[in-house]
N, CA, C and O atoms as a GROMACS GRO file, in nm:
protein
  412
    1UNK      N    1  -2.267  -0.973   0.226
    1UNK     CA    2  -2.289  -0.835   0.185
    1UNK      C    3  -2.191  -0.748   0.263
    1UNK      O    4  -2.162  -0.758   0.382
    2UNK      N    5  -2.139  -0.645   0.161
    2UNK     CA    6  -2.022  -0.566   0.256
    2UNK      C    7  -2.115  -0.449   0.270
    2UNK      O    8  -2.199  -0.411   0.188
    3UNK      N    9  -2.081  -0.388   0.412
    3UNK     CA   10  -2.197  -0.300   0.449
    3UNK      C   11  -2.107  -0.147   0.477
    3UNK      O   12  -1.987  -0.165   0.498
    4UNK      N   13  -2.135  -0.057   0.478
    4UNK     CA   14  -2.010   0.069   0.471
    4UNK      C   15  -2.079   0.147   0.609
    4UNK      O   16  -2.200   0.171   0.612
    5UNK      N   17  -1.998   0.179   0.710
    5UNK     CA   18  -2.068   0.266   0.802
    5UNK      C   19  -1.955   0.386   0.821
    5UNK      O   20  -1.832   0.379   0.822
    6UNK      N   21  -2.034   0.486   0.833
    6UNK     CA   22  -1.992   0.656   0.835
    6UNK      C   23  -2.022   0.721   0.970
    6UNK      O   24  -2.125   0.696   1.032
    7UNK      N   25  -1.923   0.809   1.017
    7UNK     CA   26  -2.004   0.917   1.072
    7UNK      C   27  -1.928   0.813   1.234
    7UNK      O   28  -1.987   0.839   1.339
    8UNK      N   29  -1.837   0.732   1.241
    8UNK     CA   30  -1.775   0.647   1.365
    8UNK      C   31  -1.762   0.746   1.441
    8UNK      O   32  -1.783   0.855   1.387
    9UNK      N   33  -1.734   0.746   1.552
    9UNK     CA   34  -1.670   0.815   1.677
    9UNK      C   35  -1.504   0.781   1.656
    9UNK      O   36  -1.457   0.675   1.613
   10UNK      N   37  -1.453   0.863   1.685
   10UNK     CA   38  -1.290   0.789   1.613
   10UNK      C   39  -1.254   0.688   1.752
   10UNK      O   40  -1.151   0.620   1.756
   11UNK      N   41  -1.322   0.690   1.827
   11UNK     CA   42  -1.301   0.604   1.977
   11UNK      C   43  -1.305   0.434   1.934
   11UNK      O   44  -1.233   0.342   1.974
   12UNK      N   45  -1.433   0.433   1.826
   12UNK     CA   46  -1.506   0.292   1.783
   12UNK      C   47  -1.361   0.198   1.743
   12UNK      O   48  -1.280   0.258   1.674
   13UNK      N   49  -1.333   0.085   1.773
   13UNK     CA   50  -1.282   0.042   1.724
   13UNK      C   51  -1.356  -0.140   1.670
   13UNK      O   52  -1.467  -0.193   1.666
   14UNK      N   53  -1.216  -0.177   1.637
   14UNK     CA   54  -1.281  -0.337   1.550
   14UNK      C   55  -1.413  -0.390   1.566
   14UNK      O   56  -1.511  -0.398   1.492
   15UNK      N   57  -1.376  -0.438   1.738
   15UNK     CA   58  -1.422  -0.498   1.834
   15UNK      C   59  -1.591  -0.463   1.834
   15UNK      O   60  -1.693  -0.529   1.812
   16UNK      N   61  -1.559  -0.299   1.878
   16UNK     CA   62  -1.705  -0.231   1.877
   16UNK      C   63  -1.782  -0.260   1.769
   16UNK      O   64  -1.883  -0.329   1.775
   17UNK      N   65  -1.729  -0.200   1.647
   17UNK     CA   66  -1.822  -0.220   1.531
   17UNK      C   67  -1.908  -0.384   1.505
   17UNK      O   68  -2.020  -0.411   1.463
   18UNK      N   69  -1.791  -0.469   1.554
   18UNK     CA   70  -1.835  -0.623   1.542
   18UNK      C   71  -1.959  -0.627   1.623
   18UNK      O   72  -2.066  -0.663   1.576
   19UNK      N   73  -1.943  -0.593   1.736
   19UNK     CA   74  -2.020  -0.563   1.871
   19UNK      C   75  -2.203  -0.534   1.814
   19UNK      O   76  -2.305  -0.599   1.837
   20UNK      N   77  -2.177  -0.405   1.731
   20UNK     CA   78  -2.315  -0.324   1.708
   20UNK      C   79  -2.323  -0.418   1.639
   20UNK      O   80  -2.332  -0.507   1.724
   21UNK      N   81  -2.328  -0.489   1.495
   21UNK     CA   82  -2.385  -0.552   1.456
   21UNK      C   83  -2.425  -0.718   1.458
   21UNK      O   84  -2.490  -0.784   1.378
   22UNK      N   85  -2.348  -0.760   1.598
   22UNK     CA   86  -2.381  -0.908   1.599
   22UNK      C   87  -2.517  -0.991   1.611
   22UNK      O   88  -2.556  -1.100   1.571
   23UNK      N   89  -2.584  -0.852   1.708
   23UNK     CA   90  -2.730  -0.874   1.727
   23UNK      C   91  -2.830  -0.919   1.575
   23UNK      O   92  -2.947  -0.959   1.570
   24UNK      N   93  -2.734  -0.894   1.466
   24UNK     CA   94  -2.818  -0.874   1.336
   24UNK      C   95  -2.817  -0.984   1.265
   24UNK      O   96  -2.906  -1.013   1.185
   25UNK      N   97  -2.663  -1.091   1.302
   25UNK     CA   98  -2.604  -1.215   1.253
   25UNK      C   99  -2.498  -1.229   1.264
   25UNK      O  100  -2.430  -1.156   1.336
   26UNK      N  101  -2.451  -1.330   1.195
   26UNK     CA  102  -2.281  -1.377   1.184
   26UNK      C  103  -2.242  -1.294   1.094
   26UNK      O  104  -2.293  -1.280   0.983
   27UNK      N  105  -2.104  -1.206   1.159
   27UNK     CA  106  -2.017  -1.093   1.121
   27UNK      C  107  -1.934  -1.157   1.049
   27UNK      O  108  -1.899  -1.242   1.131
   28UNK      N  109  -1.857  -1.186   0.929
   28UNK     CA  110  -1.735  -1.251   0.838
   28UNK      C  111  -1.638  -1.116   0.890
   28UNK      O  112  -1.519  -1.147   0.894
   29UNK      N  113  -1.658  -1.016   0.919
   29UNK     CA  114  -1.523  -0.932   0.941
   29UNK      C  115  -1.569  -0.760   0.986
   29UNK      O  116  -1.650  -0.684   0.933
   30UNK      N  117  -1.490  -0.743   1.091
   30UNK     CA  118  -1.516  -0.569   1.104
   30UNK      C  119  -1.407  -0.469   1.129
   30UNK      O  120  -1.316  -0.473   1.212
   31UNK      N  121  -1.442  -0.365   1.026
   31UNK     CA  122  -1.302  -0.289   1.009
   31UNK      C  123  -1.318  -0.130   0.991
   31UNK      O  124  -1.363  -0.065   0.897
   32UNK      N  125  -1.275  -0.097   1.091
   32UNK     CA  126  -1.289   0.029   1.122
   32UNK      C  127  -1.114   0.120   1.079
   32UNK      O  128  -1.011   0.115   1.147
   33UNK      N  129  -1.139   0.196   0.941
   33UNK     CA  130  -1.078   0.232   0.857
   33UNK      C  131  -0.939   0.318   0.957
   33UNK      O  132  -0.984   0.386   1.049
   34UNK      N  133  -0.800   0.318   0.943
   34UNK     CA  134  -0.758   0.386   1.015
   34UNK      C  135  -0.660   0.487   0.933
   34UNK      O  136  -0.585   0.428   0.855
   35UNK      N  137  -0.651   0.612   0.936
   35UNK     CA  138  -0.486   0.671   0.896
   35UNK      C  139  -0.367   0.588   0.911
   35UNK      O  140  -0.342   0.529   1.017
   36UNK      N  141  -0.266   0.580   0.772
   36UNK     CA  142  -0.164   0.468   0.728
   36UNK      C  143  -0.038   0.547   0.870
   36UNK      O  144   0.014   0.484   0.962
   37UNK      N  145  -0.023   0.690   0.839
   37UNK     CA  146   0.054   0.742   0.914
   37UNK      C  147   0.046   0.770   1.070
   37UNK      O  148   0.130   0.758   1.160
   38UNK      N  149  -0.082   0.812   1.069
   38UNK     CA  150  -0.106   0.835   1.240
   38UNK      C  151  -0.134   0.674   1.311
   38UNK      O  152  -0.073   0.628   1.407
   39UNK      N  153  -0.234   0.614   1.241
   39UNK     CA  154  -0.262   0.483   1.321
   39UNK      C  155  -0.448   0.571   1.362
   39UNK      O  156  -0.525   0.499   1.426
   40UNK      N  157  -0.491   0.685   1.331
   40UNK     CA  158  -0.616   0.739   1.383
   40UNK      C  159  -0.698   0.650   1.325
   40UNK      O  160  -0.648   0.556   1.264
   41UNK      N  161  -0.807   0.661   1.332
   41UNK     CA  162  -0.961   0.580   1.302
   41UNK      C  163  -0.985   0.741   1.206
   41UNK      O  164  -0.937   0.851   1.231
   42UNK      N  165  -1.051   0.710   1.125
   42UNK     CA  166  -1.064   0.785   0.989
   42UNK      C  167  -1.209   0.822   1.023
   42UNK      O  168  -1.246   0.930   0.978
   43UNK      N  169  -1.304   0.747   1.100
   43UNK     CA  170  -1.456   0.773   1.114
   43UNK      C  171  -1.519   0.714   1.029
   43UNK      O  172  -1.604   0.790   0.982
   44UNK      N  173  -1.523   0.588   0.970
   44UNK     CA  174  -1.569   0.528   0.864
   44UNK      C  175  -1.500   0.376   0.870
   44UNK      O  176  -1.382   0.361   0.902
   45UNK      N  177  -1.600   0.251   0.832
   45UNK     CA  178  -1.562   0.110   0.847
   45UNK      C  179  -1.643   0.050   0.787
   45UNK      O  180  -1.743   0.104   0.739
   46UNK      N  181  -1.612  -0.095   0.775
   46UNK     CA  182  -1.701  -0.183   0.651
   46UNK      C  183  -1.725  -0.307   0.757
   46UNK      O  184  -1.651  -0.337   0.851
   47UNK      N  185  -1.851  -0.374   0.717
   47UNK     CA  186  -1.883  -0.483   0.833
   47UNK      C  187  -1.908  -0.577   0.716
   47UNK      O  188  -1.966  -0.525   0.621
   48UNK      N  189  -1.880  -0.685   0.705
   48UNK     CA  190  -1.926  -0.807   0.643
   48UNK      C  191  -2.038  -0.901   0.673
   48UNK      O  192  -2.013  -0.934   0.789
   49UNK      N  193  -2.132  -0.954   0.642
   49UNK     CA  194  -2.252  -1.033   0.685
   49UNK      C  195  -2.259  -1.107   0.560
   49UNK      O  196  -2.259  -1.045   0.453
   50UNK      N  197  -2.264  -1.228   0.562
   50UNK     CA  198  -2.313  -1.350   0.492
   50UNK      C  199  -2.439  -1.328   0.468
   50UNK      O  200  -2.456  -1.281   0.356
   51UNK      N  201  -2.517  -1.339   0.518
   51UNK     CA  202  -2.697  -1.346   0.532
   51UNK      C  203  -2.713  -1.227   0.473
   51UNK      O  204  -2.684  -1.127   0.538
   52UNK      N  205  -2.768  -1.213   0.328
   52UNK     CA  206  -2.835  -1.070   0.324
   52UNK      C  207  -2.900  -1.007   0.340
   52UNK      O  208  -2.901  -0.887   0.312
   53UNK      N  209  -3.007  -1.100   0.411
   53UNK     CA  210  -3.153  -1.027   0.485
   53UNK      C  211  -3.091  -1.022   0.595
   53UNK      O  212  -3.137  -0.915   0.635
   54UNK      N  213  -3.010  -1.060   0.687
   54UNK     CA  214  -2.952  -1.032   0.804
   54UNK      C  215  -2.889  -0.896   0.805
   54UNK      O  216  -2.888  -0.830   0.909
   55UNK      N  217  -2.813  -0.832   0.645
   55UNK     CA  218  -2.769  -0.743   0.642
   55UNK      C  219  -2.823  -0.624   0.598
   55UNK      O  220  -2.790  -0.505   0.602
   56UNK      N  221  -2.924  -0.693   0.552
   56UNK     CA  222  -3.036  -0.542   0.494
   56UNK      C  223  -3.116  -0.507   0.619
   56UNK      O  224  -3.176  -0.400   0.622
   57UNK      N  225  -3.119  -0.584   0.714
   57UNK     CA  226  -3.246  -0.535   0.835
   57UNK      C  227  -3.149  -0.426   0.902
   57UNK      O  228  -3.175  -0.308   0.926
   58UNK      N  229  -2.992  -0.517   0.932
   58UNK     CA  230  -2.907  -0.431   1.019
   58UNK      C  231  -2.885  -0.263   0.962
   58UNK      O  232  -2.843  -0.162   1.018
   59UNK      N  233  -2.935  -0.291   0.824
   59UNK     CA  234  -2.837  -0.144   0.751
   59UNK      C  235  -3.017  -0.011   0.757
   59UNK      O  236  -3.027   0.112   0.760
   60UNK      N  237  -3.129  -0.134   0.758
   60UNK     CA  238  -3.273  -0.026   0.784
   60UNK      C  239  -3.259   0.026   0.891
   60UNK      O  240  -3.259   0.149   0.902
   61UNK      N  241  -3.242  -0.070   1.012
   61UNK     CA  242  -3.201  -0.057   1.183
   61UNK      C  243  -3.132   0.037   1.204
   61UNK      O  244  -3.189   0.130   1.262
   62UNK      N  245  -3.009   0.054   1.173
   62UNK     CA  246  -2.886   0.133   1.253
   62UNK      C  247  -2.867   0.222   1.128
   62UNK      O  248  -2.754   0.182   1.100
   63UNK      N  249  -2.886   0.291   1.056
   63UNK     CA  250  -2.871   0.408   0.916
   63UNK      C  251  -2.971   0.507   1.029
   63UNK      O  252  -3.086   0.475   1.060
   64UNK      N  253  -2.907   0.619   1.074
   64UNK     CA  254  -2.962   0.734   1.107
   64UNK      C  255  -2.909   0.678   1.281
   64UNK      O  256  -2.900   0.775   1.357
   65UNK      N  257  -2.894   0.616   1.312
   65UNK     CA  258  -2.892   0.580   1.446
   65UNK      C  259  -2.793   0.619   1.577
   65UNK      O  260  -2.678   0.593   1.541
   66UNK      N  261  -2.794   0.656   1.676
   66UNK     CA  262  -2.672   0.715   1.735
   66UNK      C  263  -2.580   0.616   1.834
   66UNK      O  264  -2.618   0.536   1.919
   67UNK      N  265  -2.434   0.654   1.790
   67UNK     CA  266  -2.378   0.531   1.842
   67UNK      C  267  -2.247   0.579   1.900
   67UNK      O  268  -2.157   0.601   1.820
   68UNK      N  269  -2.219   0.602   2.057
   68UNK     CA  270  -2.111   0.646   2.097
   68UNK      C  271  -2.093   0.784   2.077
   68UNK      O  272  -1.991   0.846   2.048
   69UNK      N  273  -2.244   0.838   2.102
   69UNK     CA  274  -2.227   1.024   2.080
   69UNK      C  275  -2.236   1.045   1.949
   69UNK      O  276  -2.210   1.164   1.930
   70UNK      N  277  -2.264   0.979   1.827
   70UNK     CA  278  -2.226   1.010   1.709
   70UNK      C  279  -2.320   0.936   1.660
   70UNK      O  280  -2.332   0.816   1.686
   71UNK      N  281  -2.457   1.055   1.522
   71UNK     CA  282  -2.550   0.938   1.446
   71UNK      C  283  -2.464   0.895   1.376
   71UNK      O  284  -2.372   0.968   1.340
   72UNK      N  285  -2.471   0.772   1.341
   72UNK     CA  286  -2.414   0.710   1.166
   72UNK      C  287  -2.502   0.718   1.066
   72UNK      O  288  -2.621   0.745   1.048
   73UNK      N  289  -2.404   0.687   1.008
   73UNK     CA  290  -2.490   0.670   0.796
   73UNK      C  291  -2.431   0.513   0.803
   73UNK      O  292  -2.313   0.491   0.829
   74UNK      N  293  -2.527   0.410   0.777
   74UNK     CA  294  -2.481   0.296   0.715
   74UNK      C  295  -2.574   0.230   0.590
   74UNK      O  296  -2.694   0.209   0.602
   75UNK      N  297  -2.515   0.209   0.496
   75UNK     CA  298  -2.537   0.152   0.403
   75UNK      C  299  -2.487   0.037   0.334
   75UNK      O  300  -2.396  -0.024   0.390
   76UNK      N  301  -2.540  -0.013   0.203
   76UNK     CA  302  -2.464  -0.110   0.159
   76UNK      C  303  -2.313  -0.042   0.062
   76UNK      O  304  -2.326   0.028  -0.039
   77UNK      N  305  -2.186  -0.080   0.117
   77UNK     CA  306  -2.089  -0.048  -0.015
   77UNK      C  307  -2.089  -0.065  -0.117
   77UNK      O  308  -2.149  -0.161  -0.164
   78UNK      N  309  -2.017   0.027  -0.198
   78UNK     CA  310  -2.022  -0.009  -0.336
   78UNK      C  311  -1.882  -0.015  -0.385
   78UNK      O  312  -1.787   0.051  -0.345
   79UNK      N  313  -1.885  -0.100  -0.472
   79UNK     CA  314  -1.802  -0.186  -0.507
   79UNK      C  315  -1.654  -0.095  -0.508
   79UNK      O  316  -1.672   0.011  -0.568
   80UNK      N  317  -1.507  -0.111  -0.454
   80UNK     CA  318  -1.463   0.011  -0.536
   80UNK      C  319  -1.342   0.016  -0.648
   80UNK      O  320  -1.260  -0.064  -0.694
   81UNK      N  321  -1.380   0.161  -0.667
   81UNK     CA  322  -1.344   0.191  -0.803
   81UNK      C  323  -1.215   0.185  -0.830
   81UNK      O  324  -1.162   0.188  -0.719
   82UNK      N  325  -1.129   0.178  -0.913
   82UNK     CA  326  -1.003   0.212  -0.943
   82UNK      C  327  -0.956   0.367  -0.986
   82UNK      O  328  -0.985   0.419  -1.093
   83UNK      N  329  -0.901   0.409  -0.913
   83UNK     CA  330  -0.882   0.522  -0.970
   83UNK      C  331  -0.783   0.533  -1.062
   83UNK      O  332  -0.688   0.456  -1.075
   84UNK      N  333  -0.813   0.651  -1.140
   84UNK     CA  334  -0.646   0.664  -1.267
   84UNK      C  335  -0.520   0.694  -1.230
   84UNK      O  336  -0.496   0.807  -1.189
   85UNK      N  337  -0.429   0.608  -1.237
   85UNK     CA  338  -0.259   0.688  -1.176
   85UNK      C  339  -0.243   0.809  -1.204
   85UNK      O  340  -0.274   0.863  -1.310
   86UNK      N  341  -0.191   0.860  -1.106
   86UNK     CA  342  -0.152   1.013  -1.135
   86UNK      C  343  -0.029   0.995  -1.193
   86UNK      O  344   0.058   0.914  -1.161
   87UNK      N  345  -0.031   1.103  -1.308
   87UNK     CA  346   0.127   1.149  -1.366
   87UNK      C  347   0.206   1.253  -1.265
   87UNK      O  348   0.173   1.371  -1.280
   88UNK      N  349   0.286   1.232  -1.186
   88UNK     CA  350   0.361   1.334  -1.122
   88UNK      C  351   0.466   1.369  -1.184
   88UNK      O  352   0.542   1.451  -1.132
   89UNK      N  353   0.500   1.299  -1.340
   89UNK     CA  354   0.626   1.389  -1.383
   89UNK      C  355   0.494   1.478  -1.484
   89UNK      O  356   0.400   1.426  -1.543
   90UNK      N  357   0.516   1.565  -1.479
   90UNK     CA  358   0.481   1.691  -1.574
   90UNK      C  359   0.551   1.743  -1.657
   90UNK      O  360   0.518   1.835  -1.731
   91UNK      N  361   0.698   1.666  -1.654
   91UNK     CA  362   0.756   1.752  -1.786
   91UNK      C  363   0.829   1.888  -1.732
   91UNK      O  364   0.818   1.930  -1.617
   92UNK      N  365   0.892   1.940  -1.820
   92UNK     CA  366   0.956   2.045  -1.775
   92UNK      C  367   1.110   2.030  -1.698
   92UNK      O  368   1.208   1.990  -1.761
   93UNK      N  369   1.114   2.053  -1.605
   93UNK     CA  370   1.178   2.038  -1.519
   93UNK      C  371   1.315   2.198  -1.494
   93UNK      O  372   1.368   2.239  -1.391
   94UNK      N  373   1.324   2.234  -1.602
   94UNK     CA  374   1.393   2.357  -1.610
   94UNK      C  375   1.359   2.431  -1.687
   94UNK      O  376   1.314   2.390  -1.794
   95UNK      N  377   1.366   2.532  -1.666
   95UNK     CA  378   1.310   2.693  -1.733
   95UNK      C  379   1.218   2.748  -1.615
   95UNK      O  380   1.199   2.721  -1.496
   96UNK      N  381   1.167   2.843  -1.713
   96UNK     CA  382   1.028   2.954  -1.610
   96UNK      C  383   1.121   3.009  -1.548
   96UNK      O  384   1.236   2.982  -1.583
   97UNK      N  385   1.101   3.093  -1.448
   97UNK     CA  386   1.147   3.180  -1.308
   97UNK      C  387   1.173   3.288  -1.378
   97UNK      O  388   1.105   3.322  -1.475
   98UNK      N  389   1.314   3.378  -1.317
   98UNK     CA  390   1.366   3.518  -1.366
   98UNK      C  391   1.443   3.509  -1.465
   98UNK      O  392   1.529   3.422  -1.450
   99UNK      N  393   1.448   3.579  -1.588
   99UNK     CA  394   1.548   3.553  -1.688
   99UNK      C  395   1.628   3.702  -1.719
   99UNK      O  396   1.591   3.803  -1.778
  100UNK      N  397   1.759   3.664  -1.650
  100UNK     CA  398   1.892   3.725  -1.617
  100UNK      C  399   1.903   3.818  -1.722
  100UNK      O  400   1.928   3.936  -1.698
  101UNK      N  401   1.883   3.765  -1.863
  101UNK     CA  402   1.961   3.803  -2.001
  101UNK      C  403   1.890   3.956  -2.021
  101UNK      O  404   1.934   4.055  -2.079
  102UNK      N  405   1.732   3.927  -1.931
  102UNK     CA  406   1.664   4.030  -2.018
  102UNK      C  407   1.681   4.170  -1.987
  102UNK      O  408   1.622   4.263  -2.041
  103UNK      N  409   1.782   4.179  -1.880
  103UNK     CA  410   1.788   4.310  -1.799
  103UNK      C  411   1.904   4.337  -1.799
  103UNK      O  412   1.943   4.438  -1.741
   0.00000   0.00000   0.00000
């Protein structure tokens, strides 16, 4: 079960998150989301658990809970979505602005 936790301390890293939930079971992976450009922790990460009653107790347990100065929100993720490509050509490309002729 992939589990989504919110609301990180931007301090939390991998390690930590693995940390809070080992007490609950065997972790498959912990990832504490970061900015591509800065390298920051975003405040938000996904924990993996095999066992899903291992992962539903951890997500009743620690959802509202305070961790490193900071409550979290944890829940189960949901699946995600694809979003639609953006069109960044719009067309156009010349005209509009001041027109010289008219004055």
């Amino acid at each position: 079960m992939n589990i989504f936790i919110a609301g990180l301390s931007y301090k939390v890293n991998d390690a930590d998150l693995s940390n809070l939930f080992e007490e609950y079971g065997v972790i498959t992976s912990a990832k504490v989301i970061t900015d591509r450009d800065s390298g920051r922790s975003k405040g938000y990460g996904f924990v993996e658990m095999d066992d899903e009653e291992a992962a539903n107790k951890a997500i009743v347990e620690l959802n509202g809970a305070e961790y490193d100065g900071r409550t979290i929100s944890v829940s189960e993720a949901k699946p995600r979505q694809e979003r639609p490509k953006r069109d960044n050509n719009r067309g156009g490309g010349y005209g509009g602005g001041f027109n010289r002729n008219r004055y």
